[in-house]
C-alpha positions in Angstrom: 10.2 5.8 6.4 12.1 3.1 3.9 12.5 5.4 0.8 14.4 2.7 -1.9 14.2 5.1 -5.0 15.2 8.6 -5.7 15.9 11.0 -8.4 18.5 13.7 -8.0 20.2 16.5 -10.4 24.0 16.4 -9.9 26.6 18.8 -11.1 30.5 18.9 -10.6 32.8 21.6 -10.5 34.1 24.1 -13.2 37.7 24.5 -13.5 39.6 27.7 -12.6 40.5 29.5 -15.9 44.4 29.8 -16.8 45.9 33.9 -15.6 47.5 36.4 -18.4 50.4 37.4 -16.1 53.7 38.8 -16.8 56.6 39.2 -14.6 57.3 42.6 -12.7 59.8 43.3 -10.5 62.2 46.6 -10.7 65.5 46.3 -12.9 64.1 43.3 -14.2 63.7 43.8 -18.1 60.8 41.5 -20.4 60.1 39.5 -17.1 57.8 36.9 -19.4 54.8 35.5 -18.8 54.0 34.0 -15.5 50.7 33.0 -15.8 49.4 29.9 -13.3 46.8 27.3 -14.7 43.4 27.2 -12.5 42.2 24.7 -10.5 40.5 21.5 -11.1 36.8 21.7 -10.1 35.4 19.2 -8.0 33.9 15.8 -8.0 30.8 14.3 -7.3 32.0 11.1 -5.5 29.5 8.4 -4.2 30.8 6.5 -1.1 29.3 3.5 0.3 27.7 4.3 4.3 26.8 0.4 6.4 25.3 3.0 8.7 22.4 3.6 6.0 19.8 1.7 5.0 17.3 3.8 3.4 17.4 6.6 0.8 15.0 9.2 2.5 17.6 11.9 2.4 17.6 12.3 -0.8 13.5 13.1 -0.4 14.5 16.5 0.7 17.6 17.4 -1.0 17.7 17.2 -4.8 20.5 18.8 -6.3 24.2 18.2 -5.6 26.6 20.9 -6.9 30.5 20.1 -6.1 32.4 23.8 -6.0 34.1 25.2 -8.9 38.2 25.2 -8.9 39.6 28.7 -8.5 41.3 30.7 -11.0 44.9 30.6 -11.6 47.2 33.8 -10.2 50.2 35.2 -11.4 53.7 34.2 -10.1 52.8 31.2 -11.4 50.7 30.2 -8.9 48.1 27.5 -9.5 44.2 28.0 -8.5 42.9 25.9 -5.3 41.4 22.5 -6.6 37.4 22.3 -5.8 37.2 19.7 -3.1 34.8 16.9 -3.9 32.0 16.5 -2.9 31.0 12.5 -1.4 27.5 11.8 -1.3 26.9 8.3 1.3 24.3 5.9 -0.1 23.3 2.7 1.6 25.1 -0.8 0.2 23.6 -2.2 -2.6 22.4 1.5 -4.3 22.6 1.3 -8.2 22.8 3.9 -10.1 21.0 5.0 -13.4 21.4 7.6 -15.8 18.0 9.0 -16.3 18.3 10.1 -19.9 19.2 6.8 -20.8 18.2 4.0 -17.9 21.7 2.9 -18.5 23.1 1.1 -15.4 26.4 3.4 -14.5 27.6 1.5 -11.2 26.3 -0.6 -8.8 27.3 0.3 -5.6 28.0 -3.1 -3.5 31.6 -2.8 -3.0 33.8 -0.4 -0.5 35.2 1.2 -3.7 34.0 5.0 -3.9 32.6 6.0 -7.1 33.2 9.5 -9.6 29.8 9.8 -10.9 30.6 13.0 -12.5 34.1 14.2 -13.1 35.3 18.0 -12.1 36.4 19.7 -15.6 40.7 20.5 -15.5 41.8 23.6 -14.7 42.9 26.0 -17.6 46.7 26.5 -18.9 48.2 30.1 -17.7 49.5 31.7 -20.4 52.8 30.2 -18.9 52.0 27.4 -21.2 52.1 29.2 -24.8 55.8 30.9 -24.7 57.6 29.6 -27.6 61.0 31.5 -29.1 58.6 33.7 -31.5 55.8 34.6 -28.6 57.7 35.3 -25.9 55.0 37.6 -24.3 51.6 35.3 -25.4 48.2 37.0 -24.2 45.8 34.4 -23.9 45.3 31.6 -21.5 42.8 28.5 -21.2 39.4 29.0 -19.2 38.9 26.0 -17.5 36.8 22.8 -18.9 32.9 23.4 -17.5 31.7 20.2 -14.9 29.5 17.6 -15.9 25.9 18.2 -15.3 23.1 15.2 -15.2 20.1 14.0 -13.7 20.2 10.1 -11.8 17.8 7.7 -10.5 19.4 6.0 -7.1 17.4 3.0 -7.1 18.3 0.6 -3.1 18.2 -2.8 -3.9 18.9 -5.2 -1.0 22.3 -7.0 -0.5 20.7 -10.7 1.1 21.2 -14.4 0.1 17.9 -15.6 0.9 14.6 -14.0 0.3 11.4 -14.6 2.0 8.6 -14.7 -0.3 4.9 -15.5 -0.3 1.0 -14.0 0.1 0.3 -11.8 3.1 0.0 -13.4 6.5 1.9 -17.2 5.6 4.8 -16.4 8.5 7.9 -14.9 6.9 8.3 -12.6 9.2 7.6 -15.5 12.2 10.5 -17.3 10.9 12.9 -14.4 10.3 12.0 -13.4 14.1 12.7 -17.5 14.9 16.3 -17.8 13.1 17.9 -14.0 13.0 18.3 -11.3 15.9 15.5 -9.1 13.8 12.2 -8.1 15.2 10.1 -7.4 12.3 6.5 -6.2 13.7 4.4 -9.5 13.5 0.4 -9.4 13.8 -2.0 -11.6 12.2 -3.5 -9.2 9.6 -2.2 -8.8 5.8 0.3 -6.4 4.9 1.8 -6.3 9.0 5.1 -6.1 7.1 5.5 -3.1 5.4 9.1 -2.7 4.6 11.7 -4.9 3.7 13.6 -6.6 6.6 17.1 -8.0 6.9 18.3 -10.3 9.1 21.8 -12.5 9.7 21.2 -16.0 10.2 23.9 -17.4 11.6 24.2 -21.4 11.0 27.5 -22.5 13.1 30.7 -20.5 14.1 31.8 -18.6 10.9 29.0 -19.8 9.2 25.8 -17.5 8.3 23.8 -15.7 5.4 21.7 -12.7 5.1 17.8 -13.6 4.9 15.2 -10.5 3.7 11.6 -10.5 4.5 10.0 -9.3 1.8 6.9 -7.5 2.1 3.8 -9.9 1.2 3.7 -10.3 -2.9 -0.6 -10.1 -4.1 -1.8 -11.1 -7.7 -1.3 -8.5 -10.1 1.8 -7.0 -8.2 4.1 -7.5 -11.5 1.7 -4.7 -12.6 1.8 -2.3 -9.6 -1.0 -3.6 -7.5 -0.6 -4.0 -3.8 2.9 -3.3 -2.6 4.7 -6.1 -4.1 5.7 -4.0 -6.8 7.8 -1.8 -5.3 9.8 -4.3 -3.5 10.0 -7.3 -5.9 13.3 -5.2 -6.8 15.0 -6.4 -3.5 14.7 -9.9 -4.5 17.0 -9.2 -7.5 20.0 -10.2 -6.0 19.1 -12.9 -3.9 21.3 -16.4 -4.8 18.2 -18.5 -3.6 14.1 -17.9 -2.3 12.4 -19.7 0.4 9.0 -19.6 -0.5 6.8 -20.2 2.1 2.7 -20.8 1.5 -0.1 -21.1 4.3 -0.3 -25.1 3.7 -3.3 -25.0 6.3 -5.8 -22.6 3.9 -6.4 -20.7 6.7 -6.8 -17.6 4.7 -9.5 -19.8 2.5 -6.7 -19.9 -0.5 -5.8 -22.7 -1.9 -1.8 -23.3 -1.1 -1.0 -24.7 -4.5 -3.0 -22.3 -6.4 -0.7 -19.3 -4.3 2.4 -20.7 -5.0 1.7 -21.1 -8.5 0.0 -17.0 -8.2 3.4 -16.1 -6.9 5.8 -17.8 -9.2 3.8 -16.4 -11.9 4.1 -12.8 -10.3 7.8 -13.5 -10.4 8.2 -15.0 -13.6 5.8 -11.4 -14.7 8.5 -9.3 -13.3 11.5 -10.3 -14.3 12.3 -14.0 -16.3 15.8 -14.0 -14.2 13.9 -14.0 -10.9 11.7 -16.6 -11.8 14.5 -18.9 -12.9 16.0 -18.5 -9.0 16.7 -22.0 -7.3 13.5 -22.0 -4.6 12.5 -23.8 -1.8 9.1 -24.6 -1.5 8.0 -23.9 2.8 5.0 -25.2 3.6 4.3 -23.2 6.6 1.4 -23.9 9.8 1.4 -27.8 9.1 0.9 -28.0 12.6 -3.1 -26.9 11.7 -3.1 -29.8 9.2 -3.3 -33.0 11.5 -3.5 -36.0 9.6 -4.4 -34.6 6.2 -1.5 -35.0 4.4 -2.9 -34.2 0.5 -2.0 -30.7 0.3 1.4 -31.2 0.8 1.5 -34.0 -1.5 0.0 -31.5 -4.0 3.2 -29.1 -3.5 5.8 -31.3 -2.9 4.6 -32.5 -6.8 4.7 -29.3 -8.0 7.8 -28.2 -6.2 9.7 -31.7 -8.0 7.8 -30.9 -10.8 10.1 -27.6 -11.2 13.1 -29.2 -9.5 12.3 -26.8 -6.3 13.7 -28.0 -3.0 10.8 -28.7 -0.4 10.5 -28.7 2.8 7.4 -28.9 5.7 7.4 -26.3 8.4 5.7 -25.0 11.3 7.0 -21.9 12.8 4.7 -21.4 15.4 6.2 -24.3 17.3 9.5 -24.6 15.9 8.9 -27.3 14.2 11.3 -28.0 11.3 12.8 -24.5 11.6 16.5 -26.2 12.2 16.5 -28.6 9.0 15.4 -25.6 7.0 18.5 -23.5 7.9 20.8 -26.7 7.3 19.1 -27.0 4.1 19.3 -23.6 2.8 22.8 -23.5 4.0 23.5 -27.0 1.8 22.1 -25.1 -1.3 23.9 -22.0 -1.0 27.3 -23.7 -1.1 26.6 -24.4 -4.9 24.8 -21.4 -6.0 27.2 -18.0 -7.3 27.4 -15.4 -5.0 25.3 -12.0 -4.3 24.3 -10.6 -8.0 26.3 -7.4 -9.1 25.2 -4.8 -11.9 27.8 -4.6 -15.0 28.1 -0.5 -15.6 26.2 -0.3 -19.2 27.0 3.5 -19.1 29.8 5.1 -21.1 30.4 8.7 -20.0 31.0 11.1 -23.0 34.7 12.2 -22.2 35.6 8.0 -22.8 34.4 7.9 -26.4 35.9 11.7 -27.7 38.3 11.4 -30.3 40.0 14.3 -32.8 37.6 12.3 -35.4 34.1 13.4 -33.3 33.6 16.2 -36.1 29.9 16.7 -37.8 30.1 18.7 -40.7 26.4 19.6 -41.9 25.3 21.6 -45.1 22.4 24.1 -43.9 21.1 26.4 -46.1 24.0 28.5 -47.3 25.7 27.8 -43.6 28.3 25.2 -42.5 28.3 24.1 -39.4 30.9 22.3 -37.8 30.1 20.4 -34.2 31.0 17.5 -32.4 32.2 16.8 -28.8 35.8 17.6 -30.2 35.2 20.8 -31.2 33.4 22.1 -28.1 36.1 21.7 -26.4 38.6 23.4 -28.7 36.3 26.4 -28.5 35.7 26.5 -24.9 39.9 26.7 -24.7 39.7 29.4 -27.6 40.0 33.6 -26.4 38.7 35.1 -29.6 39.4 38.2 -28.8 43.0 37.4 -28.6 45.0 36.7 -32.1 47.5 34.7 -30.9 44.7 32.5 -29.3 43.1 32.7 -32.5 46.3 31.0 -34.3 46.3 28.4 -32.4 42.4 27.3 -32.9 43.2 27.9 -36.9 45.8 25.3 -36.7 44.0 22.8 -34.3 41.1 22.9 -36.5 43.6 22.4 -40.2 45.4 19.5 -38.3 42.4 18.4 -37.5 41.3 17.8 -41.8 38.3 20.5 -40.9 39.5 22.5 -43.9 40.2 19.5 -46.1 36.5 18.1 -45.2 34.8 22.1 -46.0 36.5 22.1 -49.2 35.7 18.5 -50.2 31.9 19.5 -49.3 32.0 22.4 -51.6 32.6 25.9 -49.5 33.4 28.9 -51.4 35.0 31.9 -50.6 33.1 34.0 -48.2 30.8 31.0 -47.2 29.5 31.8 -43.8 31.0 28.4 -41.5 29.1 28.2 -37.8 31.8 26.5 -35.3 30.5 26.3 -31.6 28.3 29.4 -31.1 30.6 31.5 -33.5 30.1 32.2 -37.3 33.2 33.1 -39.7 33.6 33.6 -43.2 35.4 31.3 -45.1 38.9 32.6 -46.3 40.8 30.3 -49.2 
């Protein structure tokens, strides 16, 4: 089953909170804190796999969760890092935040890829002995993971694409030039998944051709199956498209490869602007009758396509149409890669992320910044309680209350906690 999109729920690890540990050993006196820092929480890594080329796992399995980092010990031992965890998708898998669509990596390369970060491991109290709090009893829990939902969406690495209506041969001439053995009948829709195969044009010279599955009017739109695999036709650097010249289907050839081009043009205005090279396929039905082929070698030098007249029955003109392609992939750029358009939120938080909102008789204070100053914060602890007191007055959240207007005793929300406002 050829499965090209999926949506998944990934999540990566929590990081090990920091130990409140003090020294003990006999005759020792004030042994001090000793307090390790927890462990960083895993990744959630995506690694490319050659050996794929579909995304049906990811039919049956949904959510990824990496492990959580452990918890610091005393002795100042550190927790045990989460391993990460490295999900294998097939070359050419992008990548989409589903909240925003925003394109977060295109997967085309060898480099692996940290979707979603493990949060750091908390500071033992090891960390917060100064000359004046020698014996500090708060430590950092550890940052939470990062927690999203994605759209893997497979679309196919190839130079060339095969295009055209149901039954005109592409999958015929991919058999003819490549090792691949699409099934071939003569009925519409005999291909019904995308095929790949390496054509290979002289010693250390080849390119990767796709069969695409036959395109129908209306398939911009949804209808027919051409919708859900224009998308493997983004990428390609040129399109051989190949029309019945013959009519055997009772079409008229022109009137298809306009249909088609406008199908293209409907899905995507980059596709439709690819370089092209008009195939008239089964001219060996044609005989003598040579206007039809008149009629699209007009059109396709009409639209500055390349054109070429083909019969892949018998072989005929299969060898000048590799050459050719060949020629016009020399001067075309190479196999189209996704920019990243998707900014995680760790990238973009500064001290300044700090909202400061007036509601009712309440003020409360939020912002990226701030959630994590409170999710390092023991309240129960004073000492730990000093320290978020001068992180936030460093910070100008004082300055910024008082500039607003709070009074004495005004009730200020920070994170999930509420405190009265003391002068």
């Amino acid at each position: 089953m050829f499965i090209d999109v999926a949506k998944i729920k990934i999540a990566s690890g929590k990081g090990g909170d920091g130990k409140v540990s003090f020294h003990r050993e006999k005759y020792v006196a004030s042994g001090g804190p000793d307090g390790g820092d927890g462990g960083r929480g895993g990744s959630v890594v995506f690694q490319v796999d050659d050996n794929l080329s579909t995304l049906l796992d990811f039919r049956y399995k949904k959510k990824y969760v990496a492990p959580n980092g452990e918890n610091g010990m005393g002795k100042r031992m550190k927790g045990k890092d989460g391993a990460d965890l490295v999900i294998r998708v097939p070359r050419g898998t992008i990548i989409r935040d589903r909240a925003t669509g925003r394109i977060m990596k295109d997967l085309s390369d060898d480099e692996p890829f940290v979707a979603a970060k493990g949060g750091n491991g908390g500071w033992g109290n090891t960390h917060f002995a100064t000359p004046t709090r020698q014996a500090p009893r708060f430590a950092k829990p550890g940052l939470p993971g990062v927690e999203m939902e994605i759209t893997l969406e497979l679309k196919l690495l190839a130079d060339v694409g095969l295009v055209g209506f149901p039954n005109v041969g592409k999958s015929t001439l991919l058999s003819m030039v490549s090792a691949a053995r699409p099934k071939i009948a003569n009925y519409h829709f005999t291909t019904l998944i995308p095929n790949l195969g390496v054509v290979r044009v002289a010693e250390e010279q080849s390119f990767v051709m796709a069969d695409i599955p036959g395109i129908i009017e209306g398939a911009s739109e949804g209808a027919g199956l051409g919708h859900d695999f224009l998308r493997h036709i983004d990428r390609c650097r040129l399109l051989l498209h190949l029309v019945d010249a013959s009519g055997s289907e009772g079409r008229d050839p022109l009137e298809d490869v306009q249909t088609i081009n406008a199908e293209l043009a409907g899905y995507s205005e980059f596709l439709a602007s690819r370089p092209q090279i008009i195939v008239a396929n089964k001219t060996d039905l044609l005989g003598d009758d040579r206007e039809i082929l008149d009629k699209l070698k007009a059109y396709a030098d009409e639209h500055d396509f390349g054109f070429l007249e083909l019969s892949a029955a018998t072989n005929q003109g299969v060898r000048e149409l590799i050459h050719k392609t060949w020629e016009m992939l020399q001067d075309l750029p190479p196999v189209f890669t996704y920019e990243p358009e998707f900014v995680p939120v760790e990238e973009v938080v500064t001290e300044r992320d700090i909202t400061i909102e007036k509601v009712e008789d309440y003020y409360v204070v939020g912002g990226a910044w701030i959630d994590k100053i409170m999710g390092s914060v023991n309240t129960d602890d004073y000492e730990s309680r000093l320290y978020m007191d001068r992180m936030l007055k460093n910070a100008g959240v004082y300055d910024r209350l008082e500039q607003m207007g709070v009074e004495e005793g005004s009730i200020v929300v920070i994170g999930e906690m509420e405190f009265e406002y003391i002068h």
